[in-house]
C-alpha positions as CSV (number, residue, x, y, z in Angstrom):
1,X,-29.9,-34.1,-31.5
2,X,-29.2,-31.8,-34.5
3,X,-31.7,-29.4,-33.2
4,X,-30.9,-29.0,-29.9
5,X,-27.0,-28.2,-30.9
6,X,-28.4,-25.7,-33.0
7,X,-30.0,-23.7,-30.5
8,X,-27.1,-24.2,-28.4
9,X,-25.5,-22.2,-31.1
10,X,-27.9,-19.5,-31.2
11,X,-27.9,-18.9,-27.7
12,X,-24.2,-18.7,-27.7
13,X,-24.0,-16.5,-30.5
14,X,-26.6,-14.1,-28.6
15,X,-24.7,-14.4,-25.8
16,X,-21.6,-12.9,-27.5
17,X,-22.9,-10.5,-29.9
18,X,-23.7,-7.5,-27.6
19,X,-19.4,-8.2,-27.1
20,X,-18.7,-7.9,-31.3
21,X,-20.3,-4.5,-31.4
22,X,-18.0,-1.7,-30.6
23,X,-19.4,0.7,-28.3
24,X,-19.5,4.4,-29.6
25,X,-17.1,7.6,-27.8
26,X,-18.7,9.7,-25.3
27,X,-19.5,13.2,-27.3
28,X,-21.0,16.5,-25.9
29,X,-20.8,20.4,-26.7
30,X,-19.5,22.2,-23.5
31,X,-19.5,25.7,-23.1
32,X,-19.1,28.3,-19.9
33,X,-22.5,29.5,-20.3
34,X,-25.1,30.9,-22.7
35,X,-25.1,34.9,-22.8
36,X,-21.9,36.6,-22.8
37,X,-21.9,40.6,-22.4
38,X,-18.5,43.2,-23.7
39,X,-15.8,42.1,-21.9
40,X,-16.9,38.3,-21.5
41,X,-14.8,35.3,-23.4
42,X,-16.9,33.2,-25.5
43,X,-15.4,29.8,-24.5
44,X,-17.7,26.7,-26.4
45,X,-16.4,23.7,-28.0
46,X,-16.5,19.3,-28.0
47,X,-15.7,17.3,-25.4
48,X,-14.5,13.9,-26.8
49,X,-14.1,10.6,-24.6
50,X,-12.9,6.9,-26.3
51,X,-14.9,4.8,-23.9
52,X,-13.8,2.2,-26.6
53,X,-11.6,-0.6,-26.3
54,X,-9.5,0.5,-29.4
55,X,-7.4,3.5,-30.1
56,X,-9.8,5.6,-32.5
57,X,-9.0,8.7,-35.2
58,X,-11.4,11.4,-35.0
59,X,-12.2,13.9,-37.4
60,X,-14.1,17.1,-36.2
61,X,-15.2,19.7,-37.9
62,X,-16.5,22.6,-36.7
63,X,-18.3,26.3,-37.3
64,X,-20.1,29.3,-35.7
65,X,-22.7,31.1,-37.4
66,X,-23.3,34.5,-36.8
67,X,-26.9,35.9,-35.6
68,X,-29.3,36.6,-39.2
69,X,-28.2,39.6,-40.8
70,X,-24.9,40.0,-40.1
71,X,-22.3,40.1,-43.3
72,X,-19.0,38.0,-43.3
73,X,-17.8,34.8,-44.6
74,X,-18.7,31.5,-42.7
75,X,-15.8,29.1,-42.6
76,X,-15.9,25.6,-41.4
77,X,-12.5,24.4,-39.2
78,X,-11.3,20.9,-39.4
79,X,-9.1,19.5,-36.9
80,X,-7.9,15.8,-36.0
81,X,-6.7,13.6,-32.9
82,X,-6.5,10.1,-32.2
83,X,-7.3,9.3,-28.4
84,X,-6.5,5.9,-27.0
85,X,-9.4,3.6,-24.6
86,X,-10.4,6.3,-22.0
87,X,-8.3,8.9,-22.9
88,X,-10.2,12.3,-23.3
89,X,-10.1,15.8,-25.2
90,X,-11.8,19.2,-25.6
91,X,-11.7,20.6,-29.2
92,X,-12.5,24.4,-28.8
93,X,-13.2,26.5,-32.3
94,X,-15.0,29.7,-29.8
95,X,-12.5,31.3,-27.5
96,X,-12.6,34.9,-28.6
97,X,-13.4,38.0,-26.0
98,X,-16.4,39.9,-26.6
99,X,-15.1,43.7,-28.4
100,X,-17.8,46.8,-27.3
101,X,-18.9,46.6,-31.2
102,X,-19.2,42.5,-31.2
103,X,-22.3,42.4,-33.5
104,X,-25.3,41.0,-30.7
105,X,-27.8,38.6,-31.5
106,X,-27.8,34.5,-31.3
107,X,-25.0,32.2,-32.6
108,X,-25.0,28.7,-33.8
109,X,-22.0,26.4,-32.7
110,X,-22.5,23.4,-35.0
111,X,-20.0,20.5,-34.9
112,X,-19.5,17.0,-36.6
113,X,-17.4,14.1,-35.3
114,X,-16.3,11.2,-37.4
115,X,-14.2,8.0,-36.5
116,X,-14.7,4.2,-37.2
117,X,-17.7,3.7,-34.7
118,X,-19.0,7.3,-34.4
119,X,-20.6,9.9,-36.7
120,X,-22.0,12.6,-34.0
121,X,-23.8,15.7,-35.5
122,X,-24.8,18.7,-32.2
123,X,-25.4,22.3,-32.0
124,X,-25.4,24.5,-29.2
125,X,-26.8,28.4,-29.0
126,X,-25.4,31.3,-27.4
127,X,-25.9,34.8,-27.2
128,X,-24.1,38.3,-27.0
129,X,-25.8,41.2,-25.9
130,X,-25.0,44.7,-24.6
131,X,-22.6,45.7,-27.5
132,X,-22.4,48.9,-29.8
133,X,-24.4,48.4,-32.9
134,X,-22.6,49.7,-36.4
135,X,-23.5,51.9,-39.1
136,X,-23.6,49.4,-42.1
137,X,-25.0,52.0,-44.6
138,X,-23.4,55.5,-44.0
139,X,-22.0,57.4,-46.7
140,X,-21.7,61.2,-48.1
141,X,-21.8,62.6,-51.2
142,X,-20.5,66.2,-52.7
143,X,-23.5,67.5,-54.8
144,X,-23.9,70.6,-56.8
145,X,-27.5,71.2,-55.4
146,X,-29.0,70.9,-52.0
147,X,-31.2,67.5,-53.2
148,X,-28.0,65.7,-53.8
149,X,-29.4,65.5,-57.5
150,X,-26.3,66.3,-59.5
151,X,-23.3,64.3,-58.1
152,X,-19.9,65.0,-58.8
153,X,-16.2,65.5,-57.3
154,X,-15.4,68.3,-59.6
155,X,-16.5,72.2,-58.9
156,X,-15.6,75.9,-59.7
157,X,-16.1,78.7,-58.0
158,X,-18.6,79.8,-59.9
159,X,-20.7,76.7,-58.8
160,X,-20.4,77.7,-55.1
161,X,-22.2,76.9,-52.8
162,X,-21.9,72.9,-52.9
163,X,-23.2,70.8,-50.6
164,X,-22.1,67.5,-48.7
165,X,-25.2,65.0,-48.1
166,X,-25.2,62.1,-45.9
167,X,-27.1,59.0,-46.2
168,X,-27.7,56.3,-44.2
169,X,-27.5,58.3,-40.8
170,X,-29.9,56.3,-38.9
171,X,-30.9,59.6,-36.8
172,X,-27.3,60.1,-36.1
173,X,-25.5,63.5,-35.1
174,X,-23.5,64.4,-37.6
175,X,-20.2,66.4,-36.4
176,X,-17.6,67.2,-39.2
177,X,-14.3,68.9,-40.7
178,X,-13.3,70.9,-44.2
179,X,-9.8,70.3,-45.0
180,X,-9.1,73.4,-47.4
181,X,-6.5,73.6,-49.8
182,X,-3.8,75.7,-48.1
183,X,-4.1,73.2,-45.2
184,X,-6.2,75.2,-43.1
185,X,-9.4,73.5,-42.0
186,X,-13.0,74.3,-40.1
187,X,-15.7,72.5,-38.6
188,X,-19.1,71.5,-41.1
189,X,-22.4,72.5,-40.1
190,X,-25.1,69.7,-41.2
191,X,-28.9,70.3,-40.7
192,X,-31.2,67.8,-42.3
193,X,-28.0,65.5,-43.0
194,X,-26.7,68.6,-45.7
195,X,-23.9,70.5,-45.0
196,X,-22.9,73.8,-47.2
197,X,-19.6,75.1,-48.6
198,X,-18.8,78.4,-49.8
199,X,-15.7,77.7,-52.4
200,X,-13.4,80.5,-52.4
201,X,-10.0,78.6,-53.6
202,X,-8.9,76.3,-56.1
203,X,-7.6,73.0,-55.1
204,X,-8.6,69.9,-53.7
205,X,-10.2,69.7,-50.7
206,X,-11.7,66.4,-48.1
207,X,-13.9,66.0,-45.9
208,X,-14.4,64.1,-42.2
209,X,-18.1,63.5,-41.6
210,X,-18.6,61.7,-38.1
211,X,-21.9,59.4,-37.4
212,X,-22.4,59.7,-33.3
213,X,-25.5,57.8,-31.8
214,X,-26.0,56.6,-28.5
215,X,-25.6,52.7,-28.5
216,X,-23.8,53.1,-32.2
217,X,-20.0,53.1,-32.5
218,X,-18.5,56.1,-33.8
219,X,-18.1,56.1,-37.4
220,X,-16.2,58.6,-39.7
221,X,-16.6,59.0,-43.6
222,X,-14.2,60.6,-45.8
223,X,-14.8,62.3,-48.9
224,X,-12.7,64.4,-51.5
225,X,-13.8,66.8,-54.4
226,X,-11.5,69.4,-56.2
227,X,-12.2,72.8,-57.0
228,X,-10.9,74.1,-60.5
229,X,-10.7,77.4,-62.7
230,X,-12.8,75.3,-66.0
231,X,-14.6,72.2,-66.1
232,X,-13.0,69.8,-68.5
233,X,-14.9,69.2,-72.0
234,X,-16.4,66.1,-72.1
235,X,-16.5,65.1,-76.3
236,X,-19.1,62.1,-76.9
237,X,-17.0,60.3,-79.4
238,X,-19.7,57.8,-79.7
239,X,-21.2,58.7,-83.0
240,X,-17.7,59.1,-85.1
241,X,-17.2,56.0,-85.8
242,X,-19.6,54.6,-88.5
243,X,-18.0,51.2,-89.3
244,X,-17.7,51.4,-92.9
245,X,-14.1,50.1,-93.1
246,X,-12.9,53.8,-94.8
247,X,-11.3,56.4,-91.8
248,X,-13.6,58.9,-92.7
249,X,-13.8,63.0,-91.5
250,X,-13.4,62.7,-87.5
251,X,-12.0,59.7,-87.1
252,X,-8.6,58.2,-86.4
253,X,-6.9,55.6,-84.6
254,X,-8.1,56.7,-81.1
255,X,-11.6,56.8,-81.9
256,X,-11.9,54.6,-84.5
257,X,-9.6,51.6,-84.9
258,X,-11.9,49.6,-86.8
259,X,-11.8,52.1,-89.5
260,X,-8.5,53.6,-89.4
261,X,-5.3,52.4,-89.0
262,X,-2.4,53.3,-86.9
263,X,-1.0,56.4,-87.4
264,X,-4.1,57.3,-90.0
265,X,-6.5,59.8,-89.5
266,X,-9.1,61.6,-91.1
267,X,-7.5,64.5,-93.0
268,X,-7.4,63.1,-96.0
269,X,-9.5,65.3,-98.4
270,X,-12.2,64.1,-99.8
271,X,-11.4,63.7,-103.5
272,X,-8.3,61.5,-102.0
273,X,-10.7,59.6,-100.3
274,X,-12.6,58.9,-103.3
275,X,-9.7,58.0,-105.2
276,X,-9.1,55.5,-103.1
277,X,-11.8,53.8,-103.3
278,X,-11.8,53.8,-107.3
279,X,-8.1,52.8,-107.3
280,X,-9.7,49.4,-104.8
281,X,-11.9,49.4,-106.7
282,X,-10.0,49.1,-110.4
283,X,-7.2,46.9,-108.5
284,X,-10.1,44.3,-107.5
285,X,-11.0,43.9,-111.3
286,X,-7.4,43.5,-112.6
287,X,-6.9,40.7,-110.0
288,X,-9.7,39.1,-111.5
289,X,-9.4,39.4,-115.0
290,X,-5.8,38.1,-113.7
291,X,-7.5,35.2,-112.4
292,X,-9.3,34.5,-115.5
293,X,-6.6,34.7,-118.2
294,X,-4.9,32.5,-115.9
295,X,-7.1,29.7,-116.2
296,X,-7.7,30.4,-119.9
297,X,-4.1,29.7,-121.0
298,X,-3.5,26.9,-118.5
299,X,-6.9,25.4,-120.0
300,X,-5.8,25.6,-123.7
301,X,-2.5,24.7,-122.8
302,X,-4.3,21.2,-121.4
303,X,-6.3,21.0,-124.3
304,X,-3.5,21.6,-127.0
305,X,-1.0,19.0,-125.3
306,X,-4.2,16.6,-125.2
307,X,-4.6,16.6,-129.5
308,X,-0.6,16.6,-129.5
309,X,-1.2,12.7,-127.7
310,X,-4.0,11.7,-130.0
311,X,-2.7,13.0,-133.0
């Protein structure tokens, strides 16, 4: 009798467990389709369904990688909803319009869906094609020879001609401008990505270099060197200071603060130097010998008040 009420039981209890479990939400990527071209809007995101029983409290999060290669941060977005039993939402992170210079290649829409019955991980692909690539690596130079060996930003006239190089040109046309110091300006000639400049004025002058390539976006560099009557003297300053705690010839404060002190310098003479350290010197034995007789008398003084007591 025991036996057969406890398959009763069992039965039952199979009967009614597919009922205890709670069935999980309806989740799928949608987008409007799979290769968008300039002018296009990217529209992909979650649809979420509670085909539950119980109102539920999602939490999505969300992010698009770009295609391999291309720079920029990658930012996850979180969002949250509750839906109750057989209510429905889309959560969209992609609704942006594809831009002429949209970098092309294949994105990654990943998303992740969490609520008390569901934990949904999906990814869905698209693609943008059709757009302007970018220069990533153009830049110009000013150079005092035709090599681009010897940078700087700082001629005279005696150093003309200079010369503006470009790098990273990709095979691009080159079209630019020379701003001159009275405000007048002319066009730049490059050949072989070098352009030359005949200085004939003092004063600062810049530079628009434009990159022009067919399925490349325009891009313009800008660049500024001046043009003075002397070159500024350049003093290497960093074998004056010898560390030897004594501000000796050529140094001071500036240049040498471990060895000088504010306000000191180095024109002290010589024999005032060496008196110094003599008078250091002679000061550090009178402390001492202070010192010493110091401890002397206090020690007889203990040892005279000691045979006053035993006496």
């Amino acid at each position: 009798m025991r036996i057969k009420h406890l398959i009763i039981l069992i039965a039952s209890l199979l009967i009614l467990l597919p009922g205890l479990v709670l069935a999980e939400s309806q989740i799928e990527i949608v987008q409007s389709k799979e290769v968008f071209e300039p002018g296009d809007t990217v529209e992909i995101g979650t649809l979420i369904k509670n085909t539950t029983d119980i109102s539920l409290y999602y939490l999505i999060e969300e992010v698009i990688l770009p295609p391999m290669g291309v720079g920029g941060g990658v930012f996850p977005v979180l969002s949250d909803l509750t839906l109750e039993p057989g209510e429905s939402a889309v959560v969209s992170k992609a609704t942006f319009f594809v831009s002429s210079t949209q970098p092309a290649g294949e994105y990654t829409y990943k998303v992740r869906v969490n609520s008390k019955v569901d934990a949904y991980e999906g990814e869905s692909k698209f693609i943008i094609t059709g757009t302007l690539k970018t220069f990533e690596n153009f830049y110009v130079k000013s150079c005092l020879d035709k090599d681009c060996q010897k940078i700087t930003t700082t001629f005279t006239l005696k150093n003309s001609p200079v010369y503006l190089k470009a790098f990273g040109t990709e095979g691009a046309t080159l079209f630019g401008k020379l701003n001159l110091p009275d405000g007048s300006s002319r066009n730049l000639k490059f050949k072989n990505n070098i352009a030359k400049i005949k200085l004939k004025k003092l004063g600062k002058y810049s530079a628009e270099i434009t990159a022009k390539k067919q399925g490349y976006q325009d891009y313009t560099f800008y660049v500024e060197f001046d043009v003075v009557e002397k070159l500024p003297q350049i003093v290497d300053l960093s074998g004056i200071c010898n560390l030897n705690g004594v501000c000796d010839d050529g140094e001071n404060y500036q240049n040498c603060p471990q060895d000088c002190a504010y306000g000191e310098s180095s024109t002290k003479t010589k024999e005032e130097k060496k008196l110094r350290k003599k008078f250091i010197l002679i000061a550090g034995f009178l402390i001492l010998f202070l010192i010493v007789c110091v401890v002397a008398i206090i020690l007889v003084l203990r040892r005279k008040h000691k045979d006053s007591i035993e006496s």
